[in-house]
N, CA, C and O atoms as a Maestro MAE file, in Angstrom:
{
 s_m_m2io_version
 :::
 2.0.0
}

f_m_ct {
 s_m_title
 :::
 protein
 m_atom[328] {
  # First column is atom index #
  i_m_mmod_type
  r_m_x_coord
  r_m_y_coord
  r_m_z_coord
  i_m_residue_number
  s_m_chain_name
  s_m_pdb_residue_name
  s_m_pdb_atom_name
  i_m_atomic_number
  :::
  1 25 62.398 83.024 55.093 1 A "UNK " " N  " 7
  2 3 63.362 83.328 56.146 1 A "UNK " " CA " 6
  3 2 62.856 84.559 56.895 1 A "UNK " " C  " 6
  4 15 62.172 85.406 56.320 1 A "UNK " " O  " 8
  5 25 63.209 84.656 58.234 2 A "UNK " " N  " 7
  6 3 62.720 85.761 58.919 2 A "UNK " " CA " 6
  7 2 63.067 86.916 58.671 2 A "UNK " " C  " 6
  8 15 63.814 87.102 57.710 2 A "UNK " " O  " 8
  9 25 62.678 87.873 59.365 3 A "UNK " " N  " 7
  10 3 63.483 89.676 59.019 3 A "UNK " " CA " 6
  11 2 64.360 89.603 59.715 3 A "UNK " " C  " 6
  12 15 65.212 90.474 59.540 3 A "UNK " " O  " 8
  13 25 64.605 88.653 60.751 4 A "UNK " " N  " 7
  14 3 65.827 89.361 61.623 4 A "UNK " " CA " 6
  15 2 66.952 87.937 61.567 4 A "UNK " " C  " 6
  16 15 67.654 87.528 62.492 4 A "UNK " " O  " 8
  17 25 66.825 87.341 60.061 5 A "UNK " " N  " 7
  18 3 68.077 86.650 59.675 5 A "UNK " " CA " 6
  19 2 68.741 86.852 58.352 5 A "UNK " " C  " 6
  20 15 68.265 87.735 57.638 5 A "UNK " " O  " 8
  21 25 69.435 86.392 58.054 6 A "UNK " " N  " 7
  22 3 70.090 87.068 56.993 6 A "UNK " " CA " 6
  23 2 69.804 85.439 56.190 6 A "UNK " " C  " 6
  24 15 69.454 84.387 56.725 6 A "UNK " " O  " 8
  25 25 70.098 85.720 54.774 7 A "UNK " " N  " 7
  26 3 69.859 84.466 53.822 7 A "UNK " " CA " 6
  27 2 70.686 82.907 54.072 7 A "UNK " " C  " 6
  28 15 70.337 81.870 53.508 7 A "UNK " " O  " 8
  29 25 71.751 83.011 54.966 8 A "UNK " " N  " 7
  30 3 72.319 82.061 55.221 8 A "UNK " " CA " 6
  31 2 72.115 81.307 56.589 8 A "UNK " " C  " 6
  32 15 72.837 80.523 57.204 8 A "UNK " " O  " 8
  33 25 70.785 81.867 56.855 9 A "UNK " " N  " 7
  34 3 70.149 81.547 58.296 9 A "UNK " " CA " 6
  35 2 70.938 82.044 59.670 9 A "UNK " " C  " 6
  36 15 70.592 81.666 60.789 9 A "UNK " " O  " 8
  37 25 72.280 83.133 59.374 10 A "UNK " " N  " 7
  38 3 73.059 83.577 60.323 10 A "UNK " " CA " 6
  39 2 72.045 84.937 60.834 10 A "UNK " " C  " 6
  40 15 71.366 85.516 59.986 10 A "UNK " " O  " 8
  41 25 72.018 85.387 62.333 11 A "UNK " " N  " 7
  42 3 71.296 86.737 62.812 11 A "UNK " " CA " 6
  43 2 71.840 87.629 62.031 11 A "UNK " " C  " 6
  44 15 73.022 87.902 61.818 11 A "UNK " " O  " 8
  45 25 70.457 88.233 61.457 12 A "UNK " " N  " 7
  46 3 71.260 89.953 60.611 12 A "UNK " " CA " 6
  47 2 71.565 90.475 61.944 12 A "UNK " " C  " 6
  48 15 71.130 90.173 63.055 12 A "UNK " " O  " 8
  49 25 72.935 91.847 61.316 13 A "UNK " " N  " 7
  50 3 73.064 92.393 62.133 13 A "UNK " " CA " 6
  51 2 71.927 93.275 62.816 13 A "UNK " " C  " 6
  52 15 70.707 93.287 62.652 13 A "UNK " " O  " 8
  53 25 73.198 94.373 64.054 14 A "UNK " " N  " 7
  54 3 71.973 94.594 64.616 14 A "UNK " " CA " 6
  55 2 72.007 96.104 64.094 14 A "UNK " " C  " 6
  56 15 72.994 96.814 64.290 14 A "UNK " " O  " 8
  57 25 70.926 96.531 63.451 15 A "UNK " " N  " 7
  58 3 70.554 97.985 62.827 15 A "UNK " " CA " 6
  59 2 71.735 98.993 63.987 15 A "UNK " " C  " 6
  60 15 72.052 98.790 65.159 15 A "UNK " " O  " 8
  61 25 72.064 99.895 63.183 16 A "UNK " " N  " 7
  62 3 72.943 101.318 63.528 16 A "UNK " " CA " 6
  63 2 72.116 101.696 64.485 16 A "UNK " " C  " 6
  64 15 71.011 101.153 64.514 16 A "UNK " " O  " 8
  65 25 72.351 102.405 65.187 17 A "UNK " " N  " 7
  66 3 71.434 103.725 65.764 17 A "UNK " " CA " 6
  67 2 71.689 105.163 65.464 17 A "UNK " " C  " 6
  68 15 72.601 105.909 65.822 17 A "UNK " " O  " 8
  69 25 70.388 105.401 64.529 18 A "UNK " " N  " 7
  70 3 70.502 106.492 64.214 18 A "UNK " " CA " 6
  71 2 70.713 107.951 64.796 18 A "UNK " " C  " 6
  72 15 69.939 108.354 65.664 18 A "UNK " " O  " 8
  73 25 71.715 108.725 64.349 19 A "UNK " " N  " 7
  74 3 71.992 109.548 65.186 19 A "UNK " " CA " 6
  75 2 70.640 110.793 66.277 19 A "UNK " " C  " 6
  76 15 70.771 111.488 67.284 19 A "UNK " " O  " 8
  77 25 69.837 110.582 65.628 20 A "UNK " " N  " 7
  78 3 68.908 111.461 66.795 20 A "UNK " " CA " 6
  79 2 68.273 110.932 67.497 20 A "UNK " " C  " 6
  80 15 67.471 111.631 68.116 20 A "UNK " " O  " 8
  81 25 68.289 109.591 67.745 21 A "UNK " " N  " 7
  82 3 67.478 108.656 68.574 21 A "UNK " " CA " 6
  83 2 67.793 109.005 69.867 21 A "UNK " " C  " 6
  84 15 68.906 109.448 70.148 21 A "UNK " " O  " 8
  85 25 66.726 108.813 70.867 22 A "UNK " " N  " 7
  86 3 66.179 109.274 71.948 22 A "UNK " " CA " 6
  87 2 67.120 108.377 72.614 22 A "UNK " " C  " 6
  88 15 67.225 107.279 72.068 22 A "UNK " " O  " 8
  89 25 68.011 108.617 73.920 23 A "UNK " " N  " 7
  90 3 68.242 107.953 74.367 23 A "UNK " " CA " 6
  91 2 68.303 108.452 76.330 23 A "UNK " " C  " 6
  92 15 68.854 109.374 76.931 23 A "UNK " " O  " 8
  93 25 67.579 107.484 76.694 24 A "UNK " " N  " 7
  94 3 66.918 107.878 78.385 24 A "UNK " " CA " 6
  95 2 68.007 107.383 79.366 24 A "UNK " " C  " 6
  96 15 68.656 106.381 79.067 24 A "UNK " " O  " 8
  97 25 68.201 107.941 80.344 25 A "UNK " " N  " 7
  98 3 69.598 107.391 81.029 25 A "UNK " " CA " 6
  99 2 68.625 108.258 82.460 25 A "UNK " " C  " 6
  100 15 67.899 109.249 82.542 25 A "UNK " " O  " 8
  101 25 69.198 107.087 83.507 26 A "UNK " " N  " 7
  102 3 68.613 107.056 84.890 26 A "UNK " " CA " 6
  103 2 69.799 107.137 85.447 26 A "UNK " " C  " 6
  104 15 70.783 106.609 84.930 26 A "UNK " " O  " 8
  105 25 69.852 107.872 86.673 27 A "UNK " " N  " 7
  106 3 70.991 107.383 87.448 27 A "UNK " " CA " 6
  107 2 70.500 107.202 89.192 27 A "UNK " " C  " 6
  108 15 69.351 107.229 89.634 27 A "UNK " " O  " 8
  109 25 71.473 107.061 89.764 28 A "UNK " " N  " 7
  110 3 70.507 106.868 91.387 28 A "UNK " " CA " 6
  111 2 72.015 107.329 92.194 28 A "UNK " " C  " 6
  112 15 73.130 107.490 91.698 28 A "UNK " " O  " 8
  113 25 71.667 107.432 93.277 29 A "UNK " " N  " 7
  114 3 72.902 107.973 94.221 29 A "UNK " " CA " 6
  115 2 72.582 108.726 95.160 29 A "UNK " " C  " 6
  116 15 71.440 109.185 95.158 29 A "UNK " " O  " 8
  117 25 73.195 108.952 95.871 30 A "UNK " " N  " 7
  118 3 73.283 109.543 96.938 30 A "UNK " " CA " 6
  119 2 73.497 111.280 96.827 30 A "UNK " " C  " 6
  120 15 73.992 111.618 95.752 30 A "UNK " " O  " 8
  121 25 73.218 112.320 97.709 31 A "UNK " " N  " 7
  122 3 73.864 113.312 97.317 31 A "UNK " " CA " 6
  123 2 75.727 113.531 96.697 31 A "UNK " " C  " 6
  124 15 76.606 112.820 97.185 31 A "UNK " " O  " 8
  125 25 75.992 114.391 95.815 32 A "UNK " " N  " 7
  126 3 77.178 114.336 95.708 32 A "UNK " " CA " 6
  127 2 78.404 113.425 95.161 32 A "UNK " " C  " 6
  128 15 79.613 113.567 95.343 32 A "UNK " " O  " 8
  129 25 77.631 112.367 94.374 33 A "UNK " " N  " 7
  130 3 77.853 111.123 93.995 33 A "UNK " " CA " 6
  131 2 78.449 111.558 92.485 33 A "UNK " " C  " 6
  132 15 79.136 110.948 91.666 33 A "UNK " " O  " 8
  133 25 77.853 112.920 92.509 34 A "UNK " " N  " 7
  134 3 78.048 113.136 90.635 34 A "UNK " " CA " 6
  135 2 77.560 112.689 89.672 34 A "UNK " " C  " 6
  136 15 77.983 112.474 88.536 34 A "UNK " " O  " 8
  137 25 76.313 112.500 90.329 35 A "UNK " " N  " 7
  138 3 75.049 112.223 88.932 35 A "UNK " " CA " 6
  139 2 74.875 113.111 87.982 35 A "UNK " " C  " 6
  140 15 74.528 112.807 86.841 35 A "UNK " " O  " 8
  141 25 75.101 114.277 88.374 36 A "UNK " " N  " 7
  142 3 74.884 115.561 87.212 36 A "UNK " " CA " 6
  143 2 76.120 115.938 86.219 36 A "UNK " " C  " 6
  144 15 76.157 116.462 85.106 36 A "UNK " " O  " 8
  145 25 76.965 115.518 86.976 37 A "UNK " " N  " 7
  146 3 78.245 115.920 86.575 37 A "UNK " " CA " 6
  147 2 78.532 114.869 84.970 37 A "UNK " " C  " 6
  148 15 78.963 115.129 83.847 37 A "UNK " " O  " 8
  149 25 78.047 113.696 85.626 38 A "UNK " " N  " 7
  150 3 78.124 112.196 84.505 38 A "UNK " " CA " 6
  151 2 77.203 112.733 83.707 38 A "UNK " " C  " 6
  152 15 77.904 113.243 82.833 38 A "UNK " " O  " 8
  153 25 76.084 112.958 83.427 39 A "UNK " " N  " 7
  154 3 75.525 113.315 82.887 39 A "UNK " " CA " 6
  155 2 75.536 114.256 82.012 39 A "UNK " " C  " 6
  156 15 74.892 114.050 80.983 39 A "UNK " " O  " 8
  157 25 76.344 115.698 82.181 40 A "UNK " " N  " 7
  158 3 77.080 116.824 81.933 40 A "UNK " " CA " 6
  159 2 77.844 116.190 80.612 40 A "UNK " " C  " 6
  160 15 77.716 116.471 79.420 40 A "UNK " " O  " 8
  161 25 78.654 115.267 81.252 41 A "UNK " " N  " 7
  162 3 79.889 115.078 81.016 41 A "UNK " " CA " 6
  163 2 79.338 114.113 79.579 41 A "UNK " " C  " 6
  164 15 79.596 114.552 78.458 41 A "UNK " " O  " 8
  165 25 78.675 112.964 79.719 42 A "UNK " " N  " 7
  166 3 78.034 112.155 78.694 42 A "UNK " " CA " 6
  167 2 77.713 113.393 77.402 42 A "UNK " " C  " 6
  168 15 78.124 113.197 76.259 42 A "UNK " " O  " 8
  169 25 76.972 114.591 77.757 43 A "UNK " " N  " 7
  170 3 75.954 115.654 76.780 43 A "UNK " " CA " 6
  171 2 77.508 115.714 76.132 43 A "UNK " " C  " 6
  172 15 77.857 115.131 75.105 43 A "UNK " " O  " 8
  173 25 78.197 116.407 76.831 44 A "UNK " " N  " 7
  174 3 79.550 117.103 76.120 44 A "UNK " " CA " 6
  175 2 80.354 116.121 75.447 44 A "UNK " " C  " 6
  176 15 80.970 116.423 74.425 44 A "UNK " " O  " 8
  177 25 80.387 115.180 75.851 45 A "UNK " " N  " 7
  178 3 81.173 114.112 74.987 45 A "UNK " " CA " 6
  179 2 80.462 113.921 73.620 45 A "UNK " " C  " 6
  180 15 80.865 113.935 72.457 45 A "UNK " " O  " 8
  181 25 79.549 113.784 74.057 46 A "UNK " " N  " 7
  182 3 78.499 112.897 72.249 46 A "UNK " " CA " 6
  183 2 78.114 114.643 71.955 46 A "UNK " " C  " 6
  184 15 77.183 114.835 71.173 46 A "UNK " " O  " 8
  185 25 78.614 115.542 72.391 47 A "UNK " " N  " 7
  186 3 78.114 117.232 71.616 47 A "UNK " " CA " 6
  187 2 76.809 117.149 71.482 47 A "UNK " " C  " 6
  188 15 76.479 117.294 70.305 47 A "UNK " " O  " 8
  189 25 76.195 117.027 71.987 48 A "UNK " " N  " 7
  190 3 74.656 117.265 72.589 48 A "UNK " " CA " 6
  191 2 74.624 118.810 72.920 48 A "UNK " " C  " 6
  192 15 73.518 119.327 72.764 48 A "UNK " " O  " 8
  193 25 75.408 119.447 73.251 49 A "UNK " " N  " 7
  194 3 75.189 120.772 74.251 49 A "UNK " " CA " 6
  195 2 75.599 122.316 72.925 49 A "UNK " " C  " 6
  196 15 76.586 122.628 72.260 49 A "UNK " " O  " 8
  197 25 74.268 122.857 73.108 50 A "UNK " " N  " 7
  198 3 74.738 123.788 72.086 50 A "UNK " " CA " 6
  199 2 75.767 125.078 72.994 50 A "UNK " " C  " 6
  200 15 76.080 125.374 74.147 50 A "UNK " " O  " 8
  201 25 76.015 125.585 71.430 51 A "UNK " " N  " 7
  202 3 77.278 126.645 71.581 51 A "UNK " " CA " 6
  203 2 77.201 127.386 72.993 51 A "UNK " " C  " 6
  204 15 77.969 127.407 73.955 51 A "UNK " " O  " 8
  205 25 75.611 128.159 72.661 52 A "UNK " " N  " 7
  206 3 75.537 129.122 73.835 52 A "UNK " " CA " 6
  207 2 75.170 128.474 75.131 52 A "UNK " " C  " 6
  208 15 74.924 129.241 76.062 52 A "UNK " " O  " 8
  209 25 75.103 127.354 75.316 53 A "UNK " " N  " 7
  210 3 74.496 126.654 76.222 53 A "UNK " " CA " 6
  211 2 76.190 126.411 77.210 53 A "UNK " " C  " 6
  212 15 76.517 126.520 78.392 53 A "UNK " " O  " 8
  213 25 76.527 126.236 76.595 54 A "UNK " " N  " 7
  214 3 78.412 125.787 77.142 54 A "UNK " " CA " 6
  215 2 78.722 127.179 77.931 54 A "UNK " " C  " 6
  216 15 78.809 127.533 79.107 54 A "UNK " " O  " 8
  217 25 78.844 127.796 76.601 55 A "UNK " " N  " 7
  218 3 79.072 129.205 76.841 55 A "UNK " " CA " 6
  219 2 78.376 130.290 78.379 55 A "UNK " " C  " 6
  220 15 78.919 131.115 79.114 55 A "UNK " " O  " 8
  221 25 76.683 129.618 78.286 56 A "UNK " " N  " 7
  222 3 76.526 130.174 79.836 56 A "UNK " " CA " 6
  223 2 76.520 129.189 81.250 56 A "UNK " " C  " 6
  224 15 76.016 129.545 82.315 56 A "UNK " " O  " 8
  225 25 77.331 127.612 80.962 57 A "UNK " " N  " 7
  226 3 77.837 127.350 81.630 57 A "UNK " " CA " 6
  227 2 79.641 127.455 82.578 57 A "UNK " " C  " 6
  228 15 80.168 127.263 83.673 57 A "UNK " " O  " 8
  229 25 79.935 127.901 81.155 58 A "UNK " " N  " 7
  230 3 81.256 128.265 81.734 58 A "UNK " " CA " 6
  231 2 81.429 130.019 82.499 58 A "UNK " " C  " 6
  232 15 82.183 130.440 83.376 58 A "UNK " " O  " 8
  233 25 80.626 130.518 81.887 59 A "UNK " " N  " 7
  234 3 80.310 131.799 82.868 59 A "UNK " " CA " 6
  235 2 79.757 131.845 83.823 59 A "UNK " " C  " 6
  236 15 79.903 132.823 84.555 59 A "UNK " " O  " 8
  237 25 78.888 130.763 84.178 60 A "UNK " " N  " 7
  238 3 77.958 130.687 85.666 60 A "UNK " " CA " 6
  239 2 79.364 129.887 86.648 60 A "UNK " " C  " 6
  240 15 79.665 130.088 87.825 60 A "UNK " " O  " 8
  241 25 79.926 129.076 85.765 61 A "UNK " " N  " 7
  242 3 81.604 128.359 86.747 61 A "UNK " " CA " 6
  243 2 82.214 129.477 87.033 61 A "UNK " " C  " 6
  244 15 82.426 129.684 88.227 61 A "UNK " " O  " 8
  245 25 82.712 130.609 85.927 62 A "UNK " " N  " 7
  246 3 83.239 131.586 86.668 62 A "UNK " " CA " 6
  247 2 82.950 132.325 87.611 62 A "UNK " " C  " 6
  248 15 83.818 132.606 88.437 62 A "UNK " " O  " 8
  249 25 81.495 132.884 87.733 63 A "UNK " " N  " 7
  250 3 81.035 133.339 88.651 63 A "UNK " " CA " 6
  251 2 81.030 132.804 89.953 63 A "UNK " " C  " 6
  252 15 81.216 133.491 90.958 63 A "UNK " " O  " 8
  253 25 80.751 131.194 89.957 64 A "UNK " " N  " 7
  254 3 80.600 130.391 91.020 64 A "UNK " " CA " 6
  255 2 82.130 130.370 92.094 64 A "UNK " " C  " 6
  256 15 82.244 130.276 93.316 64 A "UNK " " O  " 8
  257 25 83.342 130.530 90.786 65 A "UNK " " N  " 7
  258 3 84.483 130.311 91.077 65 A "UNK " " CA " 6
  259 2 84.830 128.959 91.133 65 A "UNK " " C  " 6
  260 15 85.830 128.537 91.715 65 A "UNK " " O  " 8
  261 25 84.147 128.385 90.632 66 A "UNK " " N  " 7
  262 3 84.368 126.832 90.178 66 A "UNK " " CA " 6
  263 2 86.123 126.355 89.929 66 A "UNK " " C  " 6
  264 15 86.564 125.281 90.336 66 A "UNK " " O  " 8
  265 25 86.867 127.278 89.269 67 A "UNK " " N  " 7
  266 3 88.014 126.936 88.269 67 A "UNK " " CA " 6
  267 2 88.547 126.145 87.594 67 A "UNK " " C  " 6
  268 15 89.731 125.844 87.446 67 A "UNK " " O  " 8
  269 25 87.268 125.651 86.994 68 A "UNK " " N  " 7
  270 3 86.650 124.610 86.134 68 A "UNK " " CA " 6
  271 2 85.330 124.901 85.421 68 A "UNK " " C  " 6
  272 15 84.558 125.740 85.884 68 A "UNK " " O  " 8
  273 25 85.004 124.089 84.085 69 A "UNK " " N  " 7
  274 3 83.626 124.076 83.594 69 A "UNK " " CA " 6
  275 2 82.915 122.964 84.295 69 A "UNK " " C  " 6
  276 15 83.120 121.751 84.319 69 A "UNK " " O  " 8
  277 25 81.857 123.867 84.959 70 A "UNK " " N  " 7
  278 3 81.425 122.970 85.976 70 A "UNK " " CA " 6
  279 2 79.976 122.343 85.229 70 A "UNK " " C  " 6
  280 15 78.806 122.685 85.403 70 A "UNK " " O  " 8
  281 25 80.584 121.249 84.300 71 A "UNK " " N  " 7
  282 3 79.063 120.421 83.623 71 A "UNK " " CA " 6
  283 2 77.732 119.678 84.306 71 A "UNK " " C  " 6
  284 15 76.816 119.018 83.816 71 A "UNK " " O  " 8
  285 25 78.100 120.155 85.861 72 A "UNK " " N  " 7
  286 3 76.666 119.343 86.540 72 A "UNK " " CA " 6
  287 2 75.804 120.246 86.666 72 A "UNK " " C  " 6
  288 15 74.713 120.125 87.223 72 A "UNK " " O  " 8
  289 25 76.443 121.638 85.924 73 A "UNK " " N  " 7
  290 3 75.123 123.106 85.813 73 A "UNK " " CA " 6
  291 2 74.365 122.740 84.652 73 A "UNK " " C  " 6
  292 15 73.254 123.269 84.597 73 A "UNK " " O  " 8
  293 25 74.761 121.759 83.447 74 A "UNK " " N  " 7
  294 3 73.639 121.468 82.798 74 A "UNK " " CA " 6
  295 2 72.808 120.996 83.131 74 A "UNK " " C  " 6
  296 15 71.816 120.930 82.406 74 A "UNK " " O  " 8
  297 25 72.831 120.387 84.522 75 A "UNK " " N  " 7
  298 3 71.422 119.211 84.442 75 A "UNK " " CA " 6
  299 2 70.589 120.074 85.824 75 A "UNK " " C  " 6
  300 15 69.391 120.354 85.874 75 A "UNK " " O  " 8
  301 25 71.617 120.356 86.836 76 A "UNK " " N  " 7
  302 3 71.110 120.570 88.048 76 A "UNK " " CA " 6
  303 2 70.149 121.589 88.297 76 A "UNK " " C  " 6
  304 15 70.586 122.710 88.033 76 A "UNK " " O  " 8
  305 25 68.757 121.556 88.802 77 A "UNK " " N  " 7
  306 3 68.012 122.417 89.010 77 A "UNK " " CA " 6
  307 2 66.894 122.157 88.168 77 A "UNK " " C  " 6
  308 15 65.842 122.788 88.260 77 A "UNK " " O  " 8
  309 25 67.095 121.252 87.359 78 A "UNK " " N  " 7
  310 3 66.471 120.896 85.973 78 A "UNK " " CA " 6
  311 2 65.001 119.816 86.642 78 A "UNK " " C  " 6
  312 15 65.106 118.687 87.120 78 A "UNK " " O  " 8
  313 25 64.074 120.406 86.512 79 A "UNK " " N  " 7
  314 3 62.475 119.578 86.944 79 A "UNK " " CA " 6
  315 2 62.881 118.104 87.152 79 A "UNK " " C  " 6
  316 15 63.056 117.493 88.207 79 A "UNK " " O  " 8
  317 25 63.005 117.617 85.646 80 A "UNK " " N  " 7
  318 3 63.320 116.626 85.172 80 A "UNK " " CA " 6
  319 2 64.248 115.357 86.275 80 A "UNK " " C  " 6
  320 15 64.020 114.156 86.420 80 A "UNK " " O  " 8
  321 25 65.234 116.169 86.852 81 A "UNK " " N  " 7
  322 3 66.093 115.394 87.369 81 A "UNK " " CA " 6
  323 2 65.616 115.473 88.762 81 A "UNK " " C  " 6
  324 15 66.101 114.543 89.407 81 A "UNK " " O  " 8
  325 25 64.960 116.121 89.371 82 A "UNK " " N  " 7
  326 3 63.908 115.783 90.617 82 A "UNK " " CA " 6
  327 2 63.269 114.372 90.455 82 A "UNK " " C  " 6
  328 15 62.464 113.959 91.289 82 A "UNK " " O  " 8
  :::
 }
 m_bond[327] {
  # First column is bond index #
  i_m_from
  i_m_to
  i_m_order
  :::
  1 1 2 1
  2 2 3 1
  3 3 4 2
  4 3 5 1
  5 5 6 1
  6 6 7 1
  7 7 8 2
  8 7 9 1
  9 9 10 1
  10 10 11 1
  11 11 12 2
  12 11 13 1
  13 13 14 1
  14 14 15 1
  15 15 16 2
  16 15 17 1
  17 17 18 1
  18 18 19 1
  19 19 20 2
  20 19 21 1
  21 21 22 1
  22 22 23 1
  23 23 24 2
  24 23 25 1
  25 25 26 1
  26 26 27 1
  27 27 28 2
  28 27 29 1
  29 29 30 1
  30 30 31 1
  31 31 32 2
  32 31 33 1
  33 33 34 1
  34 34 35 1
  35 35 36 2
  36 35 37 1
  37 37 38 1
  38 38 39 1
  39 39 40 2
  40 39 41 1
  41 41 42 1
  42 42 43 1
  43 43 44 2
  44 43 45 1
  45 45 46 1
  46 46 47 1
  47 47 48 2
  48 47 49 1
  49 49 50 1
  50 50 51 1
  51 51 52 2
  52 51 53 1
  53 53 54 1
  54 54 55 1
  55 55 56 2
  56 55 57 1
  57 57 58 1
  58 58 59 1
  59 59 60 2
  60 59 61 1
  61 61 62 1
  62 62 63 1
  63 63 64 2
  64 63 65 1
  65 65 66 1
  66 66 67 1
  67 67 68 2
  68 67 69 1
  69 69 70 1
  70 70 71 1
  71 71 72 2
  72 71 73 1
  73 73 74 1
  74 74 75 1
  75 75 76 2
  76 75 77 1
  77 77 78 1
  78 78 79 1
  79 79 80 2
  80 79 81 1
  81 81 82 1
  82 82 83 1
  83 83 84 2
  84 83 85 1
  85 85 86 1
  86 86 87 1
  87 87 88 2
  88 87 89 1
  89 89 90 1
  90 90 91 1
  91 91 92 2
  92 91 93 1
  93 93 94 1
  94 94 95 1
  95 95 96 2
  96 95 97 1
  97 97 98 1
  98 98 99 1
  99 99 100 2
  100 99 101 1
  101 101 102 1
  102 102 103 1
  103 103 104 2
  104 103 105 1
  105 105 106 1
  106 106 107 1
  107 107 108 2
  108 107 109 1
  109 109 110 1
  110 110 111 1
  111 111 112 2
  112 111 113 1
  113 113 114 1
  114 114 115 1
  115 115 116 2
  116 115 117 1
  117 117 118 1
  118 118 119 1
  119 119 120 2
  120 119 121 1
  121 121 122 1
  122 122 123 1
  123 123 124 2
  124 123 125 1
  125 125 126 1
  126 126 127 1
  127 127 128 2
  128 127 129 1
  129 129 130 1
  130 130 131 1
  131 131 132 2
  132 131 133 1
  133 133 134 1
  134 134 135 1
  135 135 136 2
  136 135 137 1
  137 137 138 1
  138 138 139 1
  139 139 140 2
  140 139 141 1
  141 141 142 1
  142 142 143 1
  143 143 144 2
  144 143 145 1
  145 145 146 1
  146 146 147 1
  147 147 148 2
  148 147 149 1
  149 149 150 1
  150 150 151 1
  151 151 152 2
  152 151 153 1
  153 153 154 1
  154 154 155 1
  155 155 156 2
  156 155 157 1
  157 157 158 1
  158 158 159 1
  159 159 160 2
  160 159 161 1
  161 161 162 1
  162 162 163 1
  163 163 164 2
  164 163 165 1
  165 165 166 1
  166 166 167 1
  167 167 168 2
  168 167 169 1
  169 169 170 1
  170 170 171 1
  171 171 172 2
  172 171 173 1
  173 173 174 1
  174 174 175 1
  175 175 176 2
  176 175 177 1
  177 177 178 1
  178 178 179 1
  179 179 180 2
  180 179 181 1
  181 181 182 1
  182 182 183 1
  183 183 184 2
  184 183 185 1
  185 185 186 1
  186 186 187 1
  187 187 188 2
  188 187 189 1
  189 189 190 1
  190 190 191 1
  191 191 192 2
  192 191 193 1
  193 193 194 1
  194 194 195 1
  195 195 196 2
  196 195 197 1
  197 197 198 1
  198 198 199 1
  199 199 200 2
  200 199 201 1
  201 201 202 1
  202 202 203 1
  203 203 204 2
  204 203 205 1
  205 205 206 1
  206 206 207 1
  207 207 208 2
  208 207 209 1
  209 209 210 1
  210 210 211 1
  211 211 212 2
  212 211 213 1
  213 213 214 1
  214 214 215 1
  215 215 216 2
  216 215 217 1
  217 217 218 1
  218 218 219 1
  219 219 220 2
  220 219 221 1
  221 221 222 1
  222 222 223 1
  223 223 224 2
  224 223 225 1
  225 225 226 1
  226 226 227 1
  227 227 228 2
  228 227 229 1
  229 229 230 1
  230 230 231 1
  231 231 232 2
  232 231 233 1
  233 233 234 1
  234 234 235 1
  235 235 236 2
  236 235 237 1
  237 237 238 1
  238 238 239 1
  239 239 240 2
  240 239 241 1
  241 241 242 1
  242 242 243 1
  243 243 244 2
  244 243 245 1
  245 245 246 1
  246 246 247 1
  247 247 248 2
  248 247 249 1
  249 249 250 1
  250 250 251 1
  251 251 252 2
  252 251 253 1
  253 253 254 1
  254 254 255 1
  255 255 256 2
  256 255 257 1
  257 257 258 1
  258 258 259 1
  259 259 260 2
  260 259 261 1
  261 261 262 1
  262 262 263 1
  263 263 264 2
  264 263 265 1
  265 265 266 1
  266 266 267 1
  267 267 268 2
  268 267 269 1
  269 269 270 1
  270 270 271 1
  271 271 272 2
  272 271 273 1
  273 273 274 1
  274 274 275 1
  275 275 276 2
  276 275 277 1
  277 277 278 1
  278 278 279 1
  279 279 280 2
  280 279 281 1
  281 281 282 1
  282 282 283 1
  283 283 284 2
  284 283 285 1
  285 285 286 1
  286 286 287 1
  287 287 288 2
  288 287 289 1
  289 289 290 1
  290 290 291 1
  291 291 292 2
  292 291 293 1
  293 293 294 1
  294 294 295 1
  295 295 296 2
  296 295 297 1
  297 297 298 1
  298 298 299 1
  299 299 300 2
  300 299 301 1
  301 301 302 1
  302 302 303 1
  303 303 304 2
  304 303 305 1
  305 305 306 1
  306 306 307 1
  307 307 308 2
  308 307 309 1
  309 309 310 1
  310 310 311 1
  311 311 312 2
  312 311 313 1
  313 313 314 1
  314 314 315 1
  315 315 316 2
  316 315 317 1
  317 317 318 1
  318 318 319 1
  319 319 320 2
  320 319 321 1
  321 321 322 1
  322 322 323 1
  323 323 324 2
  324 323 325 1
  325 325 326 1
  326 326 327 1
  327 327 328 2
  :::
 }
}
C-alpha cells in the first residue's frame, strides 16, 4: 500500500503543520488597499510579533498620532515588501 494511504485503502490524512513552518504570503494592490496592515494583522493574530517589537510599534502609532496600533508599521518600509 502506498505512503499516502492508510491500510484500508482510504487517503491518510493530511500531516499537521508544524508550528514553525515557513509560511510565504503575497499580496498585490493598489496603494492604500492595506496590504501591510493584513499582513500586520495576520503576524499579530498567529503571535508571530515579539514583545518589544509591538511595543516599538505602538510607540511609533503614538508618535505618528495614529490613535490606534498601527500594524502596517510592521511590514512597511521593509526591503522585502518592495
Amino acid at each position: 500500500m502506498a505512503a499516502d494511504h492508510c491500510a484500508n485503502g482510504s487517503p491518510a490524512p493530511a500531516p499537521a503543520v508544524a508550528p514553525a513552518e515557513l509560511v510565504r504570503i503575497a499580496t498585490a494592490g493598489s496603494v492604500d488597499d492595506g496590504k501591510s496592515t493584513l499582513i500586520g494583522r495576520l503576524l499579530y493574530d498567529s503571535k508571530q510579533i515579539f514583545e518589544d517589537q509591538l511595543e516599538h510599534v505602538e510607540a511609533a502609532s503614538r508618535r505618528r498620532g495614529d490613535g490606534y496600533v498601527n500594524l502596517a508599521l510592521l511590514t512597511d518600509g521593509l526591503r522585502a515588501e518592495r
